[in-house]
N, C-alpha and C positions, 0 to 999 in steps of 0.2 A: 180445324179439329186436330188433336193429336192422331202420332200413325196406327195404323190398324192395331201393333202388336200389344203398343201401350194402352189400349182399349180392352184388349183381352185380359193382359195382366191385370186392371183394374176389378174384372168380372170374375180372375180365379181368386182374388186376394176377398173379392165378397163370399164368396163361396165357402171359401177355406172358414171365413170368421163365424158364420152360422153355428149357432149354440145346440149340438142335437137336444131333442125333447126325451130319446132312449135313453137310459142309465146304464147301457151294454154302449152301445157309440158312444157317450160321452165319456166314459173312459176311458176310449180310446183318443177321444177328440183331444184331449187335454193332454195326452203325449206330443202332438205337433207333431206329429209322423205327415198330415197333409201341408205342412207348413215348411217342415225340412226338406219335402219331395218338391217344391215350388222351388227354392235356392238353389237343388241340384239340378234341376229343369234350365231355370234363368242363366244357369255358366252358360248353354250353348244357344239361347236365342237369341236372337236379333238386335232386341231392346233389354237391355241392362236397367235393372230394381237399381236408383244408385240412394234414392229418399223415400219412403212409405212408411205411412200411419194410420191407423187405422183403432178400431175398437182393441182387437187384440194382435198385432200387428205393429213391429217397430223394427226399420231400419233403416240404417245410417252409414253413408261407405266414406272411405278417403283413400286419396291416391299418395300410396310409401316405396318408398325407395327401395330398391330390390336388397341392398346392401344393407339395410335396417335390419330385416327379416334373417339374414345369415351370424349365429345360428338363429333357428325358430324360439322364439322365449313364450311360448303358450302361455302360462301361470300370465307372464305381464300382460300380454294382451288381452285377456279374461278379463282384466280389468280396468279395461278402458268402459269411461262413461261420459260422454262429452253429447253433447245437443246441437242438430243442424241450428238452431234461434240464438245461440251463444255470440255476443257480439264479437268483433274481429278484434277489436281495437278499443283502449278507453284512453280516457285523462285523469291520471293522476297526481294529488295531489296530496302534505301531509308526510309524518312520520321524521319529523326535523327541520326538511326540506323547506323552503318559502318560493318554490320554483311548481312550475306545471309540468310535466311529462306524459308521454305517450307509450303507454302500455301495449302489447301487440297479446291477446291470451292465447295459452293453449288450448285448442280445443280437444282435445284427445287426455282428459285427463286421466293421469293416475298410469298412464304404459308411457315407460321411456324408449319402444318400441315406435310409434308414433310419434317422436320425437323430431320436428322440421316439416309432417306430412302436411299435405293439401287438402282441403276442404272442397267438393265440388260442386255444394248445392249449398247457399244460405236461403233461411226461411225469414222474413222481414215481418215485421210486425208496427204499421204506421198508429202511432199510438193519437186518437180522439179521434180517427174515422169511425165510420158504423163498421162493423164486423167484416162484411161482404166485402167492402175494399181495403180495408185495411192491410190484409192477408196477400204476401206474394214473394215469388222465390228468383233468388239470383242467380246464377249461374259463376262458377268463376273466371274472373274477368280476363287471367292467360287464355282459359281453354275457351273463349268463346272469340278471341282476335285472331287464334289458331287456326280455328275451325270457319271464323268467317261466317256466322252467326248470329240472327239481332232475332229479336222478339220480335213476336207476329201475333197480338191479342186474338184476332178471331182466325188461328189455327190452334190456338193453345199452346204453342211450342216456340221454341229457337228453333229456326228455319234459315236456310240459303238453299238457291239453285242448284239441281244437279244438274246435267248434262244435258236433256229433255227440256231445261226451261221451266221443271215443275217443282214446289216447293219440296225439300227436304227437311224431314224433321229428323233434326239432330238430337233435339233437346225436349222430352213431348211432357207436361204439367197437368198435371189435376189437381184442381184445392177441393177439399170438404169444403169449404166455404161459401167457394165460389161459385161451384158447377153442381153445390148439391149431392153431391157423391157420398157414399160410405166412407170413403178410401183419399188419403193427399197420396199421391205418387209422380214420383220424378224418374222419366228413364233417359238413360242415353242408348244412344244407335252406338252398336256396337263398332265400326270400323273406322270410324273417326276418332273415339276413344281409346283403341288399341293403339293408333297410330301416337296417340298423346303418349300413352304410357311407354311403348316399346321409344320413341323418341327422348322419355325421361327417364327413363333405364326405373323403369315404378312399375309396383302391381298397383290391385285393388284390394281391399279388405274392409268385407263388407262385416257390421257388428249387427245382431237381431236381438231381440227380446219377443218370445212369444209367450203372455202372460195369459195361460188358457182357464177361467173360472166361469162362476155364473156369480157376479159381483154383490145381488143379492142374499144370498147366503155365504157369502164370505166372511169370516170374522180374523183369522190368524194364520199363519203357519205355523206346519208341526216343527218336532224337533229336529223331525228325520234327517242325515245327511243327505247333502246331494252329489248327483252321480256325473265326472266328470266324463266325457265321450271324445273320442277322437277316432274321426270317419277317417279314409283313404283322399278321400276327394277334399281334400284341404278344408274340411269342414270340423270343425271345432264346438265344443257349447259344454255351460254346465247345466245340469238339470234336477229341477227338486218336484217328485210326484207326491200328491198326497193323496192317496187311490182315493175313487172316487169324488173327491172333492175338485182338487185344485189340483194346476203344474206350471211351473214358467221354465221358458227354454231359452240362454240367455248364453251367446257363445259371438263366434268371427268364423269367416269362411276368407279364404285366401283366392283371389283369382289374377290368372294371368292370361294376357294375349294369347290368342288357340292359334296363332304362326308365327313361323319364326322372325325373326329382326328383319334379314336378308329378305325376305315375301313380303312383308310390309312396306319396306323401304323400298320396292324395288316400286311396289303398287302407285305408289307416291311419284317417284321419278319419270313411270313411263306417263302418268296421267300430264305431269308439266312440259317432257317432249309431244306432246298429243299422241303417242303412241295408242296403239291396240291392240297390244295383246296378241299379235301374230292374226286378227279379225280383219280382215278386208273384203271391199266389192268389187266385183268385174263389171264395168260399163260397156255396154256397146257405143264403140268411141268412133271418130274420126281420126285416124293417125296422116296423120298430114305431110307428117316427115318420109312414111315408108308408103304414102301413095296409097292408102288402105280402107277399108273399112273392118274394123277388126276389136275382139273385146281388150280390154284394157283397166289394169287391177288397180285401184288407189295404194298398193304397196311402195309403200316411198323408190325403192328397188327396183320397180317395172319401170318405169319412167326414168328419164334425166333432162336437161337443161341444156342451152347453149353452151353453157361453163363447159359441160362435161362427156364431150359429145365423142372422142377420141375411143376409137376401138371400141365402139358398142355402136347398134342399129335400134337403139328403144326408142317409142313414141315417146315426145317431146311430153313433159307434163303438164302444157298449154294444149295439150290435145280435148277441140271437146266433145262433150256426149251431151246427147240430144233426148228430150222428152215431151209427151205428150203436157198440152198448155194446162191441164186437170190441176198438175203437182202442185199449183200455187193455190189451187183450194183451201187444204187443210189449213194453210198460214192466214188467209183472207180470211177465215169465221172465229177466229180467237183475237181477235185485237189488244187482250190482255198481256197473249203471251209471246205475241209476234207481230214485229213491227217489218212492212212489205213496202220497200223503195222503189222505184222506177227501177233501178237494177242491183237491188241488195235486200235480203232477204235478214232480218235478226231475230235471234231466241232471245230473251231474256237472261242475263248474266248467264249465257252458256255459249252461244257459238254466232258466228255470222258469214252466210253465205256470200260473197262479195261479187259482184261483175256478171252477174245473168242476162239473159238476154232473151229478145224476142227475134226469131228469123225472119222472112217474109214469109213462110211455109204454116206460120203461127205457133211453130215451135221454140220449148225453151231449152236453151243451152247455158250449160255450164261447166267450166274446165275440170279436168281431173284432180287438178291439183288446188284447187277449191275445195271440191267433193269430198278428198281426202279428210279434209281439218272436222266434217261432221262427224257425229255422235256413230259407232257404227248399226244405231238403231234406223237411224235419220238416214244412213246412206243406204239401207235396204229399202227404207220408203219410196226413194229416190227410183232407185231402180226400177220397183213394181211398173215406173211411169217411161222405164228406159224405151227408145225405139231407135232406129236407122233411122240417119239425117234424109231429110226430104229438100231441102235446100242448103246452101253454108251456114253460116253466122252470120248475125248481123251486118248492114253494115257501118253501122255505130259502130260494132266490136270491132271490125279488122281496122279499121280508121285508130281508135283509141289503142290496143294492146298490139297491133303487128307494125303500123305506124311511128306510132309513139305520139302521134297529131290529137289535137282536142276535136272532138265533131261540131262543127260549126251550125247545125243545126239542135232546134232546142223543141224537144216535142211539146204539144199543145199543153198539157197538164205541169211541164215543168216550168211554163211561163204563168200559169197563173201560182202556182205556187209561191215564184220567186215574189210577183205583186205582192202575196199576201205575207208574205216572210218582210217586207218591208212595211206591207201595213202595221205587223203586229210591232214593227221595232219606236212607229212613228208616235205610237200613244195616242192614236185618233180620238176625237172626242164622237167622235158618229160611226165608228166599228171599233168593235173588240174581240180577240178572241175568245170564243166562249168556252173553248174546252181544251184543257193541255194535252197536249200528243196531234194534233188532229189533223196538222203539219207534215206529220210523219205516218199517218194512217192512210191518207188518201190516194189511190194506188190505181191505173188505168185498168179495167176489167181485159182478159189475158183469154178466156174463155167462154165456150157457147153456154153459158148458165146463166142464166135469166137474173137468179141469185143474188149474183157476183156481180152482174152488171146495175143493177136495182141498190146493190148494197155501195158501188162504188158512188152514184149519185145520190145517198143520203148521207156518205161522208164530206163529199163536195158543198153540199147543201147545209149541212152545220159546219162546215170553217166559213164558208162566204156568209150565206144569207141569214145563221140562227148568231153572227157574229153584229148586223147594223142594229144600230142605237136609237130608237125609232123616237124617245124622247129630243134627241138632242136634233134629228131630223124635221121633227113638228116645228122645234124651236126655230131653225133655221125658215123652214118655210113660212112661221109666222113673222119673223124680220122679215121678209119679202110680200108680205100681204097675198100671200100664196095661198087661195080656200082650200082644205079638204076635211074626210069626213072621220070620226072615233073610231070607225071598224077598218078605216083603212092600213094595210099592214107595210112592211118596210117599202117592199120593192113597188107598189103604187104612190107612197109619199115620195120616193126617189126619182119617179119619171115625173113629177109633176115639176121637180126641180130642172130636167133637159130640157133642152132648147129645141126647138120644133116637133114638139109631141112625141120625140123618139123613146121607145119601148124596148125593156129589157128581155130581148125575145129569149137572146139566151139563158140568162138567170132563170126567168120561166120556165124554159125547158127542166131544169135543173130541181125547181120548185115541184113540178105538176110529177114528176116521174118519180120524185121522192116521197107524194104524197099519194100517190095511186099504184103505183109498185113495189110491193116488197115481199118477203118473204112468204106471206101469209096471203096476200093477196092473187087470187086468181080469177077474176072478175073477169066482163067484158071490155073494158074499159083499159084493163093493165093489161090484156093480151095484144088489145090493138097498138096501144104505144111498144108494145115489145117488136110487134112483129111489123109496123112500119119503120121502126130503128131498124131492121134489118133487112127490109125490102129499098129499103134507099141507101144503106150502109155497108151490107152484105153482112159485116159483122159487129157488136158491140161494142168492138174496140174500136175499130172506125166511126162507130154512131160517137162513142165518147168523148172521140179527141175533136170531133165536127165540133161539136157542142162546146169542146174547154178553147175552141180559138176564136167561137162567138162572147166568150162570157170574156176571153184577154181584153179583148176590144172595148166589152162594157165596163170592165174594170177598170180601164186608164180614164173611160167617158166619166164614171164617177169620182175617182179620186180627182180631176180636172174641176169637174161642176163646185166640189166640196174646196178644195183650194183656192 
C-alpha cells in the first residue's frame, strides 16, 4: 500500500473535485480557493503532489536549477505546457539527411526558464494491452539509484528499508486505472527529495491547471481578460472567471528545501558515520576493565579500546550487558523481517547485531560496542530486557573474542545444519530443499515459551523432513523389492530402507511436536509433550539440542543408506 499521507492526499484531491449542486458554492467552487489551499498545505507535509490528475485537477512538477530561476521570469514560466506522457527521446529521420538520429525533446515547452530541467515522473503508456495494464509510471532513473529505490507492486510505491527493517515509501503511486481511483497521484517523501535537490543546487516548480466547470453546460469562454496573481508564497497562476459559469486556474508555484544545505548535508553524513544525533543508551554493563558492575552509554566517547587505553580509566567497548533471554522474541515471530543465527541477529537491509550470546545463567549478552551500531529505537528495546549479569559470558565467547581461539566444540543444531548445507549443495535426487531461507531461520529456542520452542521444531521439520523426495524414495525402494504401502509417508519409506529395523526416533520427535504443538494448539496431548521436554530437560533448549544430536546421527544414517 502507499504511505498513509499519499492516501489522504488522494481523499483531499476527491474532495476538492466535487461539483457543488448550490449556485452560491459553486461559484465559489470554480475560484480554486480549495485547490490553491491544498498547494499551500502540500509545501510543508510529508509527501510532496510531484504528478496528479484527475477530473479537474492537473499537475506536473520538475526539478530546475536554482540558477535558472535568478532573476524570476514569471511571463516565461506561465507558459510552460509540456506533459509527464511526452516521450523522452525519438528517432529521427528526413529533412535532406539519409542518416537516423536521436532526438532527446523538451519537455517543458515554450519557457526557456526550464531549459536543461529534470523530469521526475514519466507516465508510460504500453500501446495493445487492455487498459488496466497498459498504464504505469517511472520514476527517474538518477533519483531512484540515489535514493536506493525499486518498485514494490503490492505496496504501490518505490520502496527501500529504513532503519527498523520496514519498508519506506519513498515514491507512493495511484493510477485511475489501476486501483480504480478518481485520482492518478505520484508523491514523493519529502526528505530524500530535498536531499536530491539541495545536492543539485535545484528547486522544485510545480505547474497546475484547475479547470473548474460543470462540462455539460459548457459551450465557450467569454472575452473577459484574465487576471494575473502573484501570492507571497511563491505561488504564481493566471486566472479567467466567467461568474457563475466557468474558471480555470493555470499558474507554477516555486518550492525549495525547508533547511538549509548545511542540516541536510550534515543529516546525510552522520547517518553514514552511524551516528545519533547526540541519542544514546545506558546499559547496565559488566566493566571488566574497572572490576565493576556499572551503567555504561553506547556514546562512542564512554568507552575505548586496547589502542587507546593511555590516560583514561573507561570500560573497554567489549564490555558486555546482559539480558533477560525474552529480547529474542520479537526477532523469532517475523521471519520476514529478521533473520536469528545461533549468534547473530539480522534486520533486513538495515542493521546486524553480530556475536550474542547465551550464558550458562540463560542469559543473553551482547557487547556494547555492538549495541551501539543499532537503530536508537532498537537499543531502547534492548534495554527494556537490560538486567545484572547472573553469571559471565559464555564460554564459547571468552574462548572466541578474549582468546582469539575457534571453539572446538559445535553445538547440536550447528551440526545438523552444516549436514544439511551440504545436502542442499549435493543436488540430491531423494531431498531438496524446499524452502529458500530455512537455512538461515532455524534458530535453538533461547526461552521458557512454549511458542518459541514449538515454532523452533516446525522450522526444523520443514528444512529436513518437508525437504525428502518420497517419489524417488518409492523408487529406490522398488529396485530393492522393498514392499510398502501409498499412505506411507517419507520417514516410514526411509526406515524400511535401514538395516536392522532401526527407527528414526529422532526425526519423530521433530515430526510429532510439529504436528501437535503450535501456536494454536492447547490440547492435552501438546501440553504433555511440552511439559515432559521439560521434566526430563529442565529446559527447551536443552530438550532441543537432545533431540538435534539424535536427528546428526540419523542424518549421516541416511545419507550413508542413500549413497
Amino acid at each position: 500500500m502507499p504511505s498513509y499521507e499519499h492516501k489522504r492526499l488522494i481523499e483531499r484531491i476527491s474532495q476538492l473535485d466535487k461539483v457543488p449542486e448550490n449556485s452560491a458554492e459553486y461559484a465559489v467552487w470554480i475560484k480554486a480557493g480549495g485547490h490553491l489551499g491544498l498547494l499551500r498545505e502540500n509545501v510543508e507535509q510529508n509527501d510532496l503532489i510531484i504528478y496528479a490528475a484527475s477530473d479537474y485537477t492537473f499537475i506536473q512538477t520538475a526539478v530546475v536549477g536554482e540558477n535558472n530561476l535568478s532573476p524570476l521570469d514569471l511571463e516565461d514560466l506561465l507558459r510552460w505546457c509540456g506533459k509527464p506522457s511526452d516521450s523522452l527521446a525519438t528517432y529521427v529521420w528526413g529533412g535532406g539527411r539519409e542518416d537516423v538520429w536521436v532526438t532527446r525533446d523538451d519537455h517543458f515547452l515554450d519557457s526557456k526558464t526550464l531549459e536543461g530541467s529534470r523530469q521526475l515522473v514519466f507516465r508510460r503508456h504500453f500501446e495493445g494491452l487492455n487498459e488496466k495494464d497498459a498504464l504505469y509510471y517511472e520514476v527517474l532513473q538518477e533519483y531512484s539509484h540515489l535514493t536506493h529505490i525499486h518498485w514494490r507492486q503490492e505496496q504501490h510505491a518505490y520502496c527501500r528499508f529504513d532503519e527498523n527493517g520496514d519498508f519506506d515509501y519513498v515514491v507512493s503511486i495511484t493510477s485511475k486505472t489501476q486501483d480504480g481511483s478518481d485520482v492518478s497521484l505520484v508523491s514523493f517523501k519529502r526528505e530524500p527529495l530535498e536531499l536530491y535537490l539541495a545536492a543539485s543546487n535545484s528547486v522544485l516548480v510545480r505547474m497546475f491547471d484547475f479547470t473548474l466547470l460543470r462540462y455539460e453546460n459548457f459551450t465557450a469562454w467569454s472575452d473577459d481578460p484574465e487576471a494575473v496573481i502573484k501570492e507571497p508564497s511563491a505561488l504564481f497562476y493566471r486566472q479567467k472567471v466567467d461568474l457563475g459559469q466557468a474558471a480555470y486556474t493555470r499558474g507554477v508555484q516555486v518550492i525549495r528545501p525547508s533547511r538549509p544545505k548545511a542540516e541536510i548535508f550534515s543529516s546525510l553524513q552522520e547517518s553514514w558515520s552511524g551516528g545519533r544525533g547526540g541519542m544514546y543508551v545506558e546499559f547496565v554493563a559488566c566493566d571488566w576493565r574497572n572490576k565493576r558492575i556499572t551503567n555504561i552509554s553506547t556514546d562512542p566517547s564512554a568507552t575505548t579500546n586496547y589502542f587507546q587505553t593511555r590516560k583514561n580509566s573507561l570500560p573497554f567497548e567489549l564490555s558486555p550487558a546482559f539480558f533477560r533471554s525474552d529480547v529474542l522474541l520479537k526477532y523469532k515471530v517475523d521471519s520476514d523481517k529478521y533473520t536469528v543465527e545461533q549468534r547473530a541477529i539480522h534486520c533486513r537491509g538495515a542493521w546486524t547485531l553480530p556475536d550474542y550470546d547465551v550464558n550458562e545463567a540463560g542469559q543473553v549478552h551482547a557487547y556494547i560496542r555492538d549495541l551501539r551500531n543499532l537503530p536508537y529505537q532498537e537499543q531502547l528495546y534492548w534495554k527494556s530486557y537490560n538486567e545484572e549479569p547472573k553469571s559471565g559470558i559464555s564460554k564459547r565467547a571468552f574462548v572466541n573474542h578474549f582468546r582469539g581461539e575457534a571453539w572446538p566444540h559445535h553445538d547440536p543444531l550447528e551440526n545438523v545444519l552444516f549436514i544439511m548445507r551440504n545436502w542442499t549443495k549435493s543436488d540430491l535426487a531423494w531431498w531438496k530443499l524446499s524452502e529458500e531461507g530455512l537455512l538461515e531461520r532455524v534458530s535453538t529456542p533461547r526461552t521458557s515459551s512454549r511458542d518459541e520452542w514449538a515454532g523452533a521444531f516446525k522450522d526444523l521439520s520443514k528444512l529436513i523432513i518437508e525437504g525428502f523426495q518420497v517419489r524417488a524414495i518409492r523408487t529406490r525402494l522398488e529396485a530393492m523389492n522393498i514392499a510398502f504401502e501409498e499412505k506411507e509417508k517419507s520417514l516410514a519409506l526411509i526406515e524400511k530402507l535401514l538395516d536392522d529395523e532401526r527407527r528414526l526416533d529422532g526425526l519423530r520427535a521433530v515430526q510429532l511436536i510439529r504436528s501437535k504443538v503450535d501456536a494454536h494448539s492447547r490440547g492435552s496431548i501438546a501440553a504433555n509433550l511440552a511439559n515432559k521436554a521439560l521434566q526430563e530437560h529442565e529446559t527447551y533448549s536443552a530438550h532441543f539440542e537432545n533431540v538435534c544430536r539424535s536427528v546428526v546421527d540419523e542424518l549421516k544414517l541416511i545419507e550413508q543408506t542413500f549413497s
